[in-house]
KELOZA-940045 format. One record per residue (C-alpha): x, y, z. Coordinates in pm, whole numbers, padded with zeros to 5 digits, always signed. Example, Ala and Ser with C-alpha at 12.3 -4.5 7.8 and 13.67 -1.06 7.14 Angstrom:
BEGIN
+01230-00450+00780
+01367-00106+00714
END
This chain:
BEGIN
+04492-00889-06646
+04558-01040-06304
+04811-00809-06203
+04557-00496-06257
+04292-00715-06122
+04469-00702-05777
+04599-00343-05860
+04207-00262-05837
+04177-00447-05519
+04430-00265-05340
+04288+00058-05467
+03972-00019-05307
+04117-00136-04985
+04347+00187-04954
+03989+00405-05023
+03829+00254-04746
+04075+00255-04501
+04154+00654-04576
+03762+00682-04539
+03799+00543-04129
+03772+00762-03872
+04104+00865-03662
+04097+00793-03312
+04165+01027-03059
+04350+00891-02793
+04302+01029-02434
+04611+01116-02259
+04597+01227-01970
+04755+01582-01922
+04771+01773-01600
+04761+02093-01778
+04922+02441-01617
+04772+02268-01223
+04989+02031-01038
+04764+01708-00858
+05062+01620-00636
+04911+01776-00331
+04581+01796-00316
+04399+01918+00001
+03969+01970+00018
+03863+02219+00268
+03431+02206+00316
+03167+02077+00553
+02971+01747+00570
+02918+01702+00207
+03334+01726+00167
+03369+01485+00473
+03188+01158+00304
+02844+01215+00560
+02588+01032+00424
+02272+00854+00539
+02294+01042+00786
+02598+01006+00944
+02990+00975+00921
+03090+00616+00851
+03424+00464+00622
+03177+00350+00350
+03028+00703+00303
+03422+00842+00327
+03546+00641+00055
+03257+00747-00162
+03300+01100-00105
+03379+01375-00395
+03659+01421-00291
+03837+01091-00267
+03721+01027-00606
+03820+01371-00735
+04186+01238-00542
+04130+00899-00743
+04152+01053-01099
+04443+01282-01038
+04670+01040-00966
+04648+00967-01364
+04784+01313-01392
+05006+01322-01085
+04836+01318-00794
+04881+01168-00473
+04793+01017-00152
+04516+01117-00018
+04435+01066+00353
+04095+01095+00520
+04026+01080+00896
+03763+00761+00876
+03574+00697+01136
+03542+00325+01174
+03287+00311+01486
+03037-00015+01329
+02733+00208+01219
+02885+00527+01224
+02829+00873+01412
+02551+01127+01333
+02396+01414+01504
+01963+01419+01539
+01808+01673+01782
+01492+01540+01943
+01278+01731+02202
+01581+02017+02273
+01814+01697+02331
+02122+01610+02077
+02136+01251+01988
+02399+01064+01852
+02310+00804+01580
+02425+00562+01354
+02345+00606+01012
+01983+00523+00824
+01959+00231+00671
+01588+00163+00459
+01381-00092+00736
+01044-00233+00707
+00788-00094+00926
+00474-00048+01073
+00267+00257+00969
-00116+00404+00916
-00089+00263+00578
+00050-00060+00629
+00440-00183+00642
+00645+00046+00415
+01009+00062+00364
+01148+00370+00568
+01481+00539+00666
+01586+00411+01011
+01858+00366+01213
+02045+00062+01099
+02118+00028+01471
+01798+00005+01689
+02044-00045+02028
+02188+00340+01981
+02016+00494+02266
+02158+00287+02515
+02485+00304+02295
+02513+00702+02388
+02847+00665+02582
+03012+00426+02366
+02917+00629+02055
+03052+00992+02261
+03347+00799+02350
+03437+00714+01992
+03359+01014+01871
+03641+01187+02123
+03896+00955+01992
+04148+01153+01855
+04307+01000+01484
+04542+01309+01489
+04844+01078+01489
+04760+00925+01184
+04784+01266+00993
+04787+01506+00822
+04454+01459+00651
+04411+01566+00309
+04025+01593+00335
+03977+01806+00606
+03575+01858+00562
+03427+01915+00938
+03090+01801+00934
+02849+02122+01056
+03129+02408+01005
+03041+02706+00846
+03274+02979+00671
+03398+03138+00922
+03385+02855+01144
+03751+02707+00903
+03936+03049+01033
+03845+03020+01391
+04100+02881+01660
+03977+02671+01897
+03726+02497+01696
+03787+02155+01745
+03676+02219+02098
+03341+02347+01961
+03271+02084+01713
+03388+01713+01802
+03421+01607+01408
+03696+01859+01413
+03823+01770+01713
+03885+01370+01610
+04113+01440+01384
+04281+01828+01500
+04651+01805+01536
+04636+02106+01806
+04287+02208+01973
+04354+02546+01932
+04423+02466+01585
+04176+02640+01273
+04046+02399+01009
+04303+02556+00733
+04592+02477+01039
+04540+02147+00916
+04649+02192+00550
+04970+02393+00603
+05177+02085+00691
+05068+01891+00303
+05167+02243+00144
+04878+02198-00116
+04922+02221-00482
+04605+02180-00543
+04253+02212-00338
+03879+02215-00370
+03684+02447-00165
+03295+02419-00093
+03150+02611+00213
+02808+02819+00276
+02558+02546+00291
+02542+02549+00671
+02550+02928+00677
+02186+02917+00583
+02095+02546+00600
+02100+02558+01031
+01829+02856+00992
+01635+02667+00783
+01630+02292+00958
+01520+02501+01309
+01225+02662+01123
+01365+02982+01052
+01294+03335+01291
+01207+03118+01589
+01569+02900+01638
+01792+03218+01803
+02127+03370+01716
+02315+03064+01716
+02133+02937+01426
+02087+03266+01282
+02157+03295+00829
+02559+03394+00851
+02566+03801+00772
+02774+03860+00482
+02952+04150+00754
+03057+04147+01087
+02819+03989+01369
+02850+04194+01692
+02657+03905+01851
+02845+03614+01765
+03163+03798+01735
+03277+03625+01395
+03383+03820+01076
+03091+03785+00839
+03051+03556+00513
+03255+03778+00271
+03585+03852+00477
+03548+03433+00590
+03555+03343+00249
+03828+03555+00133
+04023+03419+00349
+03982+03055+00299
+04030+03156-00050
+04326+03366-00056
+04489+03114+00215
+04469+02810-00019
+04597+02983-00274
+04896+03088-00059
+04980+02815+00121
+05170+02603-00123
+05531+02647-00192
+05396+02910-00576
+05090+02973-00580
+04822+02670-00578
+04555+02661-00818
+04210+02467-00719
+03847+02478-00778
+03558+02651-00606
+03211+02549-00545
+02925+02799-00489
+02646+02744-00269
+02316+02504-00383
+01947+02556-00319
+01899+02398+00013
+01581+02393+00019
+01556+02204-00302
+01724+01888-00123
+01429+01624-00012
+01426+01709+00340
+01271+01996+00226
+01038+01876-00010
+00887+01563+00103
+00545+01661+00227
+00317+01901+00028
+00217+02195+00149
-00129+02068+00139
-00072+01737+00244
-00385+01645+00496
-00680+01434+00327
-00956+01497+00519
-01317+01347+00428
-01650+01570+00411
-01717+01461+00771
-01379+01519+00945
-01350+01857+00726
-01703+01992+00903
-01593+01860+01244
-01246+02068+01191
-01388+02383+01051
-01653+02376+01370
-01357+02317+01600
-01182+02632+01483
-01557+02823+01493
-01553+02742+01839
-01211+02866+01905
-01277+03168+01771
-01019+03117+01498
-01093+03296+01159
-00973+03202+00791
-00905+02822+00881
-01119+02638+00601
-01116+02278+00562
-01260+02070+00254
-01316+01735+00126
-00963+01626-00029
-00628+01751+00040
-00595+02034+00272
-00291+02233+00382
-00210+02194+00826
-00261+02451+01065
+00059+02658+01173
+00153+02920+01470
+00322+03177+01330
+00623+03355+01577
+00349+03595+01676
+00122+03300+01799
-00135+03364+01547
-00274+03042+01381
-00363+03034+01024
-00387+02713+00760
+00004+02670+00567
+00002+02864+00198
+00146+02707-00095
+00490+02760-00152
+00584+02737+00237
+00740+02401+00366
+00698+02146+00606
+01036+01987+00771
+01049+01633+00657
+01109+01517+01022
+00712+01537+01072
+00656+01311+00760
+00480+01073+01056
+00271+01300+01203
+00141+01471+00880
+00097+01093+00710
-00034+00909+01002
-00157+01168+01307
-00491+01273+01329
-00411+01584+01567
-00089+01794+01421
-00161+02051+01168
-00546+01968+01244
-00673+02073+01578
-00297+02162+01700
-00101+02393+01508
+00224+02321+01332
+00474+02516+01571
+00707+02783+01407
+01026+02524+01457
+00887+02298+01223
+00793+02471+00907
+00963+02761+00697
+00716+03087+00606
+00748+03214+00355
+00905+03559+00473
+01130+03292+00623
+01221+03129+00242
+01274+03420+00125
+01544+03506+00332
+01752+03204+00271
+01699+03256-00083
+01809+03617-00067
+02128+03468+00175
+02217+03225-00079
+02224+03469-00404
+02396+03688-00168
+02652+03460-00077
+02727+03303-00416
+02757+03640-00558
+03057+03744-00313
+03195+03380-00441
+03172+03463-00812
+03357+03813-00708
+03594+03609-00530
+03713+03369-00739
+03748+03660-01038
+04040+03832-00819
+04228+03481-00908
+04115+03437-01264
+04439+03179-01358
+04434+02988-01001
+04070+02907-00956
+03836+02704-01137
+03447+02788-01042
+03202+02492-01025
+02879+02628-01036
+02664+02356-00847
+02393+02593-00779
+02316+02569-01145
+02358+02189-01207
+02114+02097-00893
+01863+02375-00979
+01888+02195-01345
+01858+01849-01152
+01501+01980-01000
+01409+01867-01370
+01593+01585-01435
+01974+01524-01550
+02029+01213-01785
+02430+01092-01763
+02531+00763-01870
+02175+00642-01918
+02069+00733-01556
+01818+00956-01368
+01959+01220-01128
+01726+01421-00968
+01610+01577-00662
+01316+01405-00567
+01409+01206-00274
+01678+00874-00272
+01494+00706-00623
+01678+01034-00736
+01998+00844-00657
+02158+01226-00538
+02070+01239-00211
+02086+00992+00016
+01820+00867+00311
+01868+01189+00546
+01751+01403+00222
+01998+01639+00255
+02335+01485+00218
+02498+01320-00116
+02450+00921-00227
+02772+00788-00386
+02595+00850-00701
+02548+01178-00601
+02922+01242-00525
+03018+01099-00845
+02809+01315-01035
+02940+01633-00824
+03297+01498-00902
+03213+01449-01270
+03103+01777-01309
+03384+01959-01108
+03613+01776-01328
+03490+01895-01620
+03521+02291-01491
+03890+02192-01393
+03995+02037-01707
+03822+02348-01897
+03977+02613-01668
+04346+02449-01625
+04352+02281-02004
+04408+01963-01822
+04231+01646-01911
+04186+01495-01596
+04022+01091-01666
+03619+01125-01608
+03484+00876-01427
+03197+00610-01423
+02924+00757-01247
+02715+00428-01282
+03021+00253-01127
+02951+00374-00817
+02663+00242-00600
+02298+00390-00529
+02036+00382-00254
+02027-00027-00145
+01650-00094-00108
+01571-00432+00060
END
């Protein structure tokens, strides 16, 4: 009786454990792409600017040095980036017609209309008289410490990676160019890359958009998708191409990478800060207003009691109240908040808001754009993966939930963009490089390690 006592035991033992679970264990596979070499051509948001300006912090947070990070589990390796190690950072800020250099925004208590409230700032308060030292570090060449792997240029658009001589144009190229007369994708041929990430065509439409639109000139004119006979460059389609076909090309076979097409820009906070109708006026200062504009000899300007939209000038200096849907630059966020005068008995010039004949355009620029890039990346069906980030942010508008967080696009507490409210937190590079991983491993049958998006840090408020 004992023996088939503990006969039954070890029956029921052997049923359970056939009744657990296997366990799949991850192993990391590179699939049919090779990580060796691994070289990310793009503009600020593949350089590591955040906050509002280059700095080492931002760089070792960006995409793609975590994007280098999990490769090396299948492969990968070293991965150099040009830092820039000036204390505070370099940025760009145009004030009054004059370019600025500035160190990057840090959130600082201070004084407003509606008490102290924390506010982006520069985490430097010295940097005006800090002009020359900042230019000067900016100029210094890191060339020698090349070649870079991450060869983002902060401001450069499409074409701007095929044109020679660039790094005499644009500074952030120019730090780390190995020849001046050098293009961006120069820069790459010595690594021979096996593999490479390519995401362009923000600033082909974003530098229309933060100088108001039809009033900023050629230079910040939305990128044609042909030839410009003005600016002399080959147009959005025949740029991309080649960046394209050149990555592909440069490695020893043929390199495989993955593609990024371009977001809504004017989803990012910058433009969405202030509402359209974001004056609160009281009965009394509504009458005095709308008798103001009688007396002008203004029609259609109405003001009531409770939140009104500002005046504007449009480009053919007629004046007229904002309409819903159009968009006020974050950069007034002061003067809308705090002024009594702006948008109320001075109207909004065209530089500082976007029509919206004006939104339309970049809309129509950016469908345009990430059409040709869809067409593109189908000529190279086996080499490419496509990461559609257009989609994921437009989906972010509502709210993504990963790993227990929030990621959205309503301003920093969205923990995607960072304090300048158009470039990427950490968090927000970490979720880009999540999701690009995921279209590599499904386009390349790799299964490149995902990462800890939490791991990496958000927004630091006080």
């Amino acid at each position: 009786m004992k023996y088939f006592k503990y006969l039954f035991y070890l029956l029921i033992i052997a049923f359970i454990t056939s009744c657990q679970p296997e366990v799949d264990e991850f192993t990391p596979d590179k699939g049919s792409a090779d990580f060796s070499k691994y070289v990310s051509v793009g503009n600020s948001l593949t350089a590591g600017f955040t906050n509002g300006a280059l700095y080492e912090e931002g760089q070792q947070n960006a995409y793609p040095n975590i994007l280098a990070t999990q490769f090396k589990a299948v492969g990968g390796g070293e991965f150099k980036q040009p830092y820039l190690t000036y204390p505070g950072g370099i940025g760009t800020q145009t004030v009054g017609g004059q370019t600025l250099l500035i160190p990057y925004l840090k959130l600082t208590l201070l004084p407003t209309c509606q008490g102290e409230q924390y506010k982006p700032y520069p985490s430097d308060p010295n940097f005006i008289q800090k002009q020359q030292e900042m230019q000067a570090a900016l100029a210094t060449s890191v060339a020698a410490q090349g070649p870079f792997n991450n060869i983002g240029v902060p401001g450069a658009k499409s074409y701007h990676v095929i044109t020679p001589g660039y790094a005499t144009m644009n500074p952030f190229f120019g730090r780390f160019a190995s020849d001046p007369n050098n293009t961006v994708l120069n820069e790459a041929a010595p690594i021979a890359p096996t593999f490479f990430s390519i995401w362009l065509g923000s600033n082909d439409v974003l530098d229309y958009a933060l100088s108001g639109g039809d009033e900023a000139g050629p230079m910040h004119a939305i990128t044609t998708m042909g030839p410009d006979p003005v600016l002399g460059h080959p147009g959005f389609a025949a740029a991309m191409d080649a960046v394209i076909s050149s990555m592909i090309q440069m490695g020893a076979t043929n390199s495989k990478g993955v593609v990024a097409n371009v977001p809504d820009i004017l989803s990012a906070p910058y433009f969405t800060t202030i509402p359209y109708n974001g004056i609160y006026l009281t009965q009394a200062e509504a009458a005095q207003l709308n008798g103001y504009w009688q007396a002008q000899q203004v029609p259609n300007i109405q003001f009531n009691e409770g939140l009104n939209p500002p005046v504007v000038m449009n480009p053919d200096s007629t004046i007229r109240q904002l309409d819903k849907g159009e968009i006020i630059l974050a950069i007034l966020s002061d003067s809308i908040q705090c002024g009594k005068f702006l948008g109320r008995y001075a109207p909004i010039p065209g530089n500082y808001f976007l029509s919206a004949g004006e939104i339309q355009k970049i809309k129509t620029a950016v469908d345009d754009y990430n059409a040709k890039i869809e067409d593109l990346i189908a000529k190279h069906p086996t080499d490419i993966a496509f990461f559609d980030v257009y989609s994921l942010l437009k989906k972010a508008e509502k709210g993504i939930i990963l790993e227990g967080m929030n990621f959205s696009t309503s301003g920093a507490e969205g923990n995607i963009f960072s304090l300048d409210g158009l470039h990427l937190s950490p968090q927000g590079n970490a979720l880009i490089a999540y999701y690009m991983i995921d279209a590599i491993n499904k386009t390349f049958g790799a299964k490149v390690p995902q990462i800890s998006v939490s791991a990496y840090p958000s927004i630091q408020y006080p």
